[in-house]
N, CA, C and O atoms as a GROMACS GRO file, in nm:
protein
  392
    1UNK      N    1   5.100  13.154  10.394
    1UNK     CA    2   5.131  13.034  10.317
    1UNK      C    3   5.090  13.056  10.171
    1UNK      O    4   4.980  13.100  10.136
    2UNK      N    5   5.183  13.023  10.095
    2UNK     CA    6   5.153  13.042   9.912
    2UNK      C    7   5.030  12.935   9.910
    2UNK      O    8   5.019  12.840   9.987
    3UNK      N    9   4.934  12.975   9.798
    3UNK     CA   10   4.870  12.894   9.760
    3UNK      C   11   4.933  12.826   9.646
    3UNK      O   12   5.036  12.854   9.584
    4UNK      N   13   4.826  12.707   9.628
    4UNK     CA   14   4.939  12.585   9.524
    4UNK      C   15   4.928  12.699   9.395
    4UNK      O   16   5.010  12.786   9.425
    5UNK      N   17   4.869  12.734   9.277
    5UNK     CA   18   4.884  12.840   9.208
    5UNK      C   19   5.037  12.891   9.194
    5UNK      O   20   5.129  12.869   9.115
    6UNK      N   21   5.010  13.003   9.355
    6UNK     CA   22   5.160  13.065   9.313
    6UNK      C   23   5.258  12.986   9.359
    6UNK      O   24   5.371  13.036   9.361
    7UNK      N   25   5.238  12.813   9.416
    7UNK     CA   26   5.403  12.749   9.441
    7UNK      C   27   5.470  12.719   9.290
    7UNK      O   28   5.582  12.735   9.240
    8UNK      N   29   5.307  12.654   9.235
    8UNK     CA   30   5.398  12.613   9.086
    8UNK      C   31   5.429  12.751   8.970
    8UNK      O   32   5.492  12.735   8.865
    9UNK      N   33   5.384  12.851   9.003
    9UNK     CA   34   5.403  12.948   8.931
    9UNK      C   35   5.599  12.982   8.974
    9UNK      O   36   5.666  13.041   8.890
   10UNK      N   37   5.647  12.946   9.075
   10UNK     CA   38   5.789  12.990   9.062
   10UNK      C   39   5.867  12.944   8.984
   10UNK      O   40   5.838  12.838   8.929
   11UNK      N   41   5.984  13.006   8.955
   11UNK     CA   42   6.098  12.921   8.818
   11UNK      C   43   6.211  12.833   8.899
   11UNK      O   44   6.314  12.788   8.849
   12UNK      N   45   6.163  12.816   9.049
   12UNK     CA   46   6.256  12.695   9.070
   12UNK      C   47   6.128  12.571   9.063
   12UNK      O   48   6.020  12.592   9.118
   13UNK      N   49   6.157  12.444   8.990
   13UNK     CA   50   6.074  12.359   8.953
   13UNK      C   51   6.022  12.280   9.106
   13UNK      O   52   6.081  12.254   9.211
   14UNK      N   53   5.851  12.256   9.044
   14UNK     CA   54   5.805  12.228   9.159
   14UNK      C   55   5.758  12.108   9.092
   14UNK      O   56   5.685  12.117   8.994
   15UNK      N   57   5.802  11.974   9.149
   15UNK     CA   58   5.747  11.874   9.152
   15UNK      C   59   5.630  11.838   9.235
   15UNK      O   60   5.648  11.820   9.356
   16UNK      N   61   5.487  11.822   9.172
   16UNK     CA   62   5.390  11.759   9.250
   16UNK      C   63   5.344  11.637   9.254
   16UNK      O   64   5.266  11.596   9.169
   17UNK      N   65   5.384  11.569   9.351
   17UNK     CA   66   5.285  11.446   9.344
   17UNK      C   67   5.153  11.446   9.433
   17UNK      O   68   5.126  11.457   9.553
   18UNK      N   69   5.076  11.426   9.290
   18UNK     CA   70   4.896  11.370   9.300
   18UNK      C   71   4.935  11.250   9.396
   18UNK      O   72   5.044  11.192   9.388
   19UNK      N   73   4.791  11.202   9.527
   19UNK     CA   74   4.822  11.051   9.607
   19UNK      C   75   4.708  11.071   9.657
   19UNK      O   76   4.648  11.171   9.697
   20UNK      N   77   4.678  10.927   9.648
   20UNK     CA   78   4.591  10.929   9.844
   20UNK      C   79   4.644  10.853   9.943
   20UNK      O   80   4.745  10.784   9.931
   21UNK      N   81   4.568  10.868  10.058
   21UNK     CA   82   4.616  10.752  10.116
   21UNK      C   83   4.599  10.633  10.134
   21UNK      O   84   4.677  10.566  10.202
   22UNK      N   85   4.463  10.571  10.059
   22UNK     CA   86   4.447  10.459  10.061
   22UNK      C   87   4.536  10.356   9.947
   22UNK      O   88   4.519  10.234   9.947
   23UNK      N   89   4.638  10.432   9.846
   23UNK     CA   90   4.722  10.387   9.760
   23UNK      C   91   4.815  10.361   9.779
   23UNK      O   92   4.887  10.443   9.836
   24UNK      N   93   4.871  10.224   9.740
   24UNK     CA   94   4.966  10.127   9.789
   24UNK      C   95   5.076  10.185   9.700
   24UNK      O   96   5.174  10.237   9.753
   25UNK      N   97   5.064  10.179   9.574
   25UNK     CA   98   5.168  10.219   9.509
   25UNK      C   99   5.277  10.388   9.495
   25UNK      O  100   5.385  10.425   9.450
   26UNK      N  101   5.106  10.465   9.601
   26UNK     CA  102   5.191  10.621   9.643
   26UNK      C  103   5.248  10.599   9.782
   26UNK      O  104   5.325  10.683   9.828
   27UNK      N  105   5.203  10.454   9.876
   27UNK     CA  106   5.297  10.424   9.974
   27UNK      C  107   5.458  10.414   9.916
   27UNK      O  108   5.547  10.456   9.991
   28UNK      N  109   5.487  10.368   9.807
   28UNK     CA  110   5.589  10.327   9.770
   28UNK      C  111   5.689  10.396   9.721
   28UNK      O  112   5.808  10.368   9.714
   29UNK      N  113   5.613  10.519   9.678
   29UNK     CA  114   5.634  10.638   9.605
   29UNK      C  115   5.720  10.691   9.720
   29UNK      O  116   5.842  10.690   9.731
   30UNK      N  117   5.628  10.738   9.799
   30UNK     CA  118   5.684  10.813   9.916
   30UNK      C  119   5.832  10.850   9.966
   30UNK      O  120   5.886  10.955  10.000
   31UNK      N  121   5.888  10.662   9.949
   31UNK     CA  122   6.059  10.686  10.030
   31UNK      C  123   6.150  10.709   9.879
   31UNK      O  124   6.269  10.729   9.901
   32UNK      N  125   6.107  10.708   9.718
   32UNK     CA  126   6.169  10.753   9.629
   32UNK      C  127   6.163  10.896   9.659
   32UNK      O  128   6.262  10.963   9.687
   33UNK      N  129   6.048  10.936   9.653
   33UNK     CA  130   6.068  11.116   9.689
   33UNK      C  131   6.162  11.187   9.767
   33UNK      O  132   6.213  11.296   9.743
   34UNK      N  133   6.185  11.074   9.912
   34UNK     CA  134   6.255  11.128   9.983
   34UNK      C  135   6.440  11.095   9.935
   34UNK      O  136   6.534  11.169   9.962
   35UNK      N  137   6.443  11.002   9.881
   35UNK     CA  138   6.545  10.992   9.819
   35UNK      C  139   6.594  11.076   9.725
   35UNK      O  140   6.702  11.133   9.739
   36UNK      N  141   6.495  11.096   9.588
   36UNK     CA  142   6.564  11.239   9.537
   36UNK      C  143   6.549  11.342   9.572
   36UNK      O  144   6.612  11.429   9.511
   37UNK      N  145   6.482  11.373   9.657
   37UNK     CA  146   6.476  11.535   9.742
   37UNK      C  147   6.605  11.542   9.769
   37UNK      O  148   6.672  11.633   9.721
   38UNK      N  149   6.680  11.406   9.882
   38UNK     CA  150   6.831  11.434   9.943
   38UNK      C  151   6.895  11.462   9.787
   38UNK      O  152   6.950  11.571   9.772
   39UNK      N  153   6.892  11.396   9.704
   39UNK     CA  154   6.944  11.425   9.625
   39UNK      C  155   6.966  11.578   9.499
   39UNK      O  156   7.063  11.583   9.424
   40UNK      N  157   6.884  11.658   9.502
   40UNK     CA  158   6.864  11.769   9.460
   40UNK      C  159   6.845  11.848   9.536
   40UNK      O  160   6.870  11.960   9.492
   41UNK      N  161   6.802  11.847   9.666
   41UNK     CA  162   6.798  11.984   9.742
   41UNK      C  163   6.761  12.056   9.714
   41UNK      O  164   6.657  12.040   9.650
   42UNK      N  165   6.810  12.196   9.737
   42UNK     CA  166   6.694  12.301   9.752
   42UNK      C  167   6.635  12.347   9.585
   42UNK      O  168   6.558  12.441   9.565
   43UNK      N  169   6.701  12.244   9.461
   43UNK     CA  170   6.696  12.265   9.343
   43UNK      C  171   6.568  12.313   9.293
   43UNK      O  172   6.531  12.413   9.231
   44UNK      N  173   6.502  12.184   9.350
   44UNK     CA  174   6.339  12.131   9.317
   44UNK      C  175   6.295  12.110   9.447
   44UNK      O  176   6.361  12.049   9.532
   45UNK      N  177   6.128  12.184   9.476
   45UNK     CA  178   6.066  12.188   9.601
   45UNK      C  179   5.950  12.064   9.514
   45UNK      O  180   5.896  12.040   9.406
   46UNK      N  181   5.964  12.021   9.637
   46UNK     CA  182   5.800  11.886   9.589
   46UNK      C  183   5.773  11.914   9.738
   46UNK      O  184   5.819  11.938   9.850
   47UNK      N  185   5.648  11.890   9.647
   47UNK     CA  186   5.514  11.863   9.710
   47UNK      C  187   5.397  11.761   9.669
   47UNK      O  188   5.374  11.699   9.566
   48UNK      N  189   5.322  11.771   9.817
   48UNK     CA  190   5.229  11.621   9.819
   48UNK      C  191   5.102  11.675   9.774
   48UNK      O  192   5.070  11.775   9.838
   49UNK      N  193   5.011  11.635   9.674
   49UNK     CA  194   4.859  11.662   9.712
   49UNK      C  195   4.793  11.578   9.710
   49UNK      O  196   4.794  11.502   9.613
   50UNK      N  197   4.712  11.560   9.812
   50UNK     CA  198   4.598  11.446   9.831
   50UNK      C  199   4.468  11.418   9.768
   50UNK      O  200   4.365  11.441   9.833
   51UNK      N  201   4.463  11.384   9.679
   51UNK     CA  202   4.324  11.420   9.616
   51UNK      C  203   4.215  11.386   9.615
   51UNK      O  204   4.135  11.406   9.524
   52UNK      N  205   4.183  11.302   9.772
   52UNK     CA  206   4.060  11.315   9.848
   52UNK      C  207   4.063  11.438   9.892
   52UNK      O  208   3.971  11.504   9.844
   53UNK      N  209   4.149  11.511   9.985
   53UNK     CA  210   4.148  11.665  10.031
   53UNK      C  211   4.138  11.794   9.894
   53UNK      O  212   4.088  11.907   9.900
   54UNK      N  213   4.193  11.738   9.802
   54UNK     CA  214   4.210  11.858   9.743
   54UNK      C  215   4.158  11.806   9.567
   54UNK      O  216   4.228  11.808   9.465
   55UNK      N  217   4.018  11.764   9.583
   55UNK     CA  218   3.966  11.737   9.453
   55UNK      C  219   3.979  11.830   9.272
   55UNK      O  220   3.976  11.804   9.151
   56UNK      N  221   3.994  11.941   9.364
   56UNK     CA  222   4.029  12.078   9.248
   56UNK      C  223   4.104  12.102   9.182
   56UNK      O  224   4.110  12.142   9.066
   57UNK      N  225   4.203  12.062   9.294
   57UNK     CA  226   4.346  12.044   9.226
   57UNK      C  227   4.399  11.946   9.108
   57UNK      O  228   4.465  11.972   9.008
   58UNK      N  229   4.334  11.796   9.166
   58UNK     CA  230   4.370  11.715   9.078
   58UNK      C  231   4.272  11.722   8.948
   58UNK      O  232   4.312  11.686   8.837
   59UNK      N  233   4.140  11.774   8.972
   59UNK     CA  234   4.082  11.739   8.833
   59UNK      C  235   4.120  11.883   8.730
   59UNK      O  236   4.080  11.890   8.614
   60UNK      N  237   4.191  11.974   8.786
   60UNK     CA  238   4.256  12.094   8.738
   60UNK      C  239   4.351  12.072   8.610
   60UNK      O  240   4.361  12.129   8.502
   61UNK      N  241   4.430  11.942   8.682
   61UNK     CA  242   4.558  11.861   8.605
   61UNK      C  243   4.512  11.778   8.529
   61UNK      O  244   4.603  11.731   8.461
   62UNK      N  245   4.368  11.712   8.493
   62UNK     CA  246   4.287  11.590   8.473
   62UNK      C  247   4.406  11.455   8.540
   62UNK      O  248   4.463  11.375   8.465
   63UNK      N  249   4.420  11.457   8.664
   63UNK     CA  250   4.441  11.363   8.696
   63UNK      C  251   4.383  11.240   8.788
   63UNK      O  252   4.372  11.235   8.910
   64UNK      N  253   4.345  11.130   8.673
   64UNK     CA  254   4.265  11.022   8.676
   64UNK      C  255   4.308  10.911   8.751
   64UNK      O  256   4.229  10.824   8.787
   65UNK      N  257   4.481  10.907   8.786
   65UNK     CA  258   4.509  10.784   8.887
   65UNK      C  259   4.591  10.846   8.973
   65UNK      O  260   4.620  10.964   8.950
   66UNK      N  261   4.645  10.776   9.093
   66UNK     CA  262   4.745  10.776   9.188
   66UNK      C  263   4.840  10.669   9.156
   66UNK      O  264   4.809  10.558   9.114
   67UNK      N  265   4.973  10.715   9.184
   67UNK     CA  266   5.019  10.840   9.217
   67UNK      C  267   5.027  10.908   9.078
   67UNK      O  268   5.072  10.848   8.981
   68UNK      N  269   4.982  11.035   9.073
   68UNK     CA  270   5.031  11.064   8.910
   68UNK      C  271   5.199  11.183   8.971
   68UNK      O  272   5.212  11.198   9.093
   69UNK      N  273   5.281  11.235   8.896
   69UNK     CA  274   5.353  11.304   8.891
   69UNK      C  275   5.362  11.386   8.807
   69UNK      O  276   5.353  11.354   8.688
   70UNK      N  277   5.389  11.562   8.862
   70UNK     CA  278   5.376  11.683   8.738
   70UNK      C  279   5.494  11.729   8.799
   70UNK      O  280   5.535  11.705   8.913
   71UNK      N  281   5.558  11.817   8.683
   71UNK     CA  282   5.678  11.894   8.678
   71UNK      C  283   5.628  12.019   8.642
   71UNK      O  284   5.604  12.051   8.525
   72UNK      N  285   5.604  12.117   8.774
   72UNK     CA  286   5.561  12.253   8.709
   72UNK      C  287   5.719  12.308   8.698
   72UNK      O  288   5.812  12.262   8.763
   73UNK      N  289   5.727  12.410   8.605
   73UNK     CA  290   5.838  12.535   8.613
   73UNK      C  291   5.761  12.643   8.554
   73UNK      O  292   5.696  12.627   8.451
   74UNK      N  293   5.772  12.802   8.647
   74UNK     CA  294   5.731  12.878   8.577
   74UNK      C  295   5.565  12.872   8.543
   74UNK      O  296   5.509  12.940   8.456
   75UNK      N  297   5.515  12.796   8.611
   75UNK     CA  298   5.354  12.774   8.594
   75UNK      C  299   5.306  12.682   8.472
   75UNK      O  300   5.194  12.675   8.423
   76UNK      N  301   5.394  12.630   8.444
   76UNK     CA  302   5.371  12.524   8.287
   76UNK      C  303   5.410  12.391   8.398
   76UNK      O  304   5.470  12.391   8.506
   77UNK      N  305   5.327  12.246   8.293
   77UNK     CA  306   5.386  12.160   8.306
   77UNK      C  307   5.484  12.138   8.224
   77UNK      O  308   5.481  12.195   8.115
   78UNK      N  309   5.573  12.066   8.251
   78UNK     CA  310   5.729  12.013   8.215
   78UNK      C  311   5.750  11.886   8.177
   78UNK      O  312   5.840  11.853   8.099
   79UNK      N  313   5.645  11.784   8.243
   79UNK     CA  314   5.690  11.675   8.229
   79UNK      C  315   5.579  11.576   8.328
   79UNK      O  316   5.613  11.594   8.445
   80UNK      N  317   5.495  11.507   8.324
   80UNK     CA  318   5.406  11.419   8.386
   80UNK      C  319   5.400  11.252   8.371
   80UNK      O  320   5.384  11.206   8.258
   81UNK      N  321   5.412  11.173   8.471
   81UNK     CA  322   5.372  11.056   8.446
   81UNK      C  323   5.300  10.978   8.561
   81UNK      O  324   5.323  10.987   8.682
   82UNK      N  325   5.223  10.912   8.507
   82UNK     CA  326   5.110  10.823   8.627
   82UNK      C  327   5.222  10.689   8.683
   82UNK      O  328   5.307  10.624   8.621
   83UNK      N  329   5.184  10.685   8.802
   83UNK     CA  330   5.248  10.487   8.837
   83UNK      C  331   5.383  10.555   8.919
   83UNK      O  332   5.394  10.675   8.944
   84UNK      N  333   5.490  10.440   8.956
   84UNK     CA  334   5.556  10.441   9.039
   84UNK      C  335   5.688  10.497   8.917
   84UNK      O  336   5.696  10.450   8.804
   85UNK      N  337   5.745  10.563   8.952
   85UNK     CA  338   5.883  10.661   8.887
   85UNK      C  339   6.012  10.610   8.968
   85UNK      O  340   6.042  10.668   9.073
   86UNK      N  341   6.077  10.516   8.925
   86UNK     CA  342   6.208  10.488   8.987
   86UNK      C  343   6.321  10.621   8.945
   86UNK      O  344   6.352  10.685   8.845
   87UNK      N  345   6.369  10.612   9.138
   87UNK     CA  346   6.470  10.750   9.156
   87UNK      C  347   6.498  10.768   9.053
   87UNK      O  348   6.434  10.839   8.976
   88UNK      N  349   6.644  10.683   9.016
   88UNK     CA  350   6.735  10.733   8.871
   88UNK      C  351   6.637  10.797   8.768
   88UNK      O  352   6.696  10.885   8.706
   89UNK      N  353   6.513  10.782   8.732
   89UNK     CA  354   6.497  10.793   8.650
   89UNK      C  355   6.423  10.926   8.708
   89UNK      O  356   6.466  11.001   8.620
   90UNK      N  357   6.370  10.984   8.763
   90UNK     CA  358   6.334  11.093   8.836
   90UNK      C  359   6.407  11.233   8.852
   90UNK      O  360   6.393  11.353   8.831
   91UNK      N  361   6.504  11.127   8.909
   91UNK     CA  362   6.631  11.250   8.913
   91UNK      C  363   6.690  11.298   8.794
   91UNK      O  364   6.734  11.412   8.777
   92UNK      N  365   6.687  11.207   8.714
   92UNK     CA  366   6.701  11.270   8.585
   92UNK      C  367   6.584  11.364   8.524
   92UNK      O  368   6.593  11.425   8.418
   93UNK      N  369   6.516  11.365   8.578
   93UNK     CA  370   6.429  11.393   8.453
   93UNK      C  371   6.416  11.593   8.544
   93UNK      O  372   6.393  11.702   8.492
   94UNK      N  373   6.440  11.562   8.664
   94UNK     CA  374   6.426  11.675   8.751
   94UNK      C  375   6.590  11.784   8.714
   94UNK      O  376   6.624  11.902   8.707
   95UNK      N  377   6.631  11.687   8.704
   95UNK     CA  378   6.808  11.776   8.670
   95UNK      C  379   6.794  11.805   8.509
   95UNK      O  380   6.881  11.875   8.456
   96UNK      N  381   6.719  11.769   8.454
   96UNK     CA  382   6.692  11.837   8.318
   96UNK      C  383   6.653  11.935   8.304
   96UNK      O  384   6.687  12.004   8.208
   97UNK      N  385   6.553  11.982   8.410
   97UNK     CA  386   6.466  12.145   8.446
   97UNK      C  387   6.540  12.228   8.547
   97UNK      O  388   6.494  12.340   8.570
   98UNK      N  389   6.625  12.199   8.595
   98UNK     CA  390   6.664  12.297   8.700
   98UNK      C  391   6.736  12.439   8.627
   98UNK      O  392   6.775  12.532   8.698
   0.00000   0.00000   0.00000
């Protein structure tokens, strides 16, 4: 299994969303993700990180709330925002990096 490192290090863009589970608003998050996933496919791989499980990760990114969202490509960020990200506006922002 890749470690997170080398997932966002690839040049197909890796969307991560920061969450926990006690957050209502990354409950909400959740069925947008799955919505633009159908929608981009194998374009952009996302992924979840929990950041009760994986404290390293998030303070790596300095990320201070849930849900936050990063756009790695190529091992750079691309593009980040904290709070709930409506699809359209997601999908756009993901079809800009592909």
């Amino acid at each position: 299994m890749a470690t997170f490192s080398e997932i966002i290090k690839s040049n197909t863009p890796v969307l991560v969303d920061f969450f926990a589970t006690w957050c209502g608003p990354c409950k909400m998050m959740s069925p947008i993700l799955d919505e633009v996933k159908g929608k981009v496919g194998e374009s952009v791989t996302i992924i979840k990180v929990d950041v009760d499980k994986n404290p390293s990760a998030a303070s790596a990114f300095n990320v201070m709330g849930v849900p936050t969202l990063i756009l790695f490509k190529g091992g750079e960020v691309k593009w980040r925002q904290s709070g709930i990200v409506p699809a359209v506006q997601l999908e756009n922002v993901l079809k800009s990096h592909v």
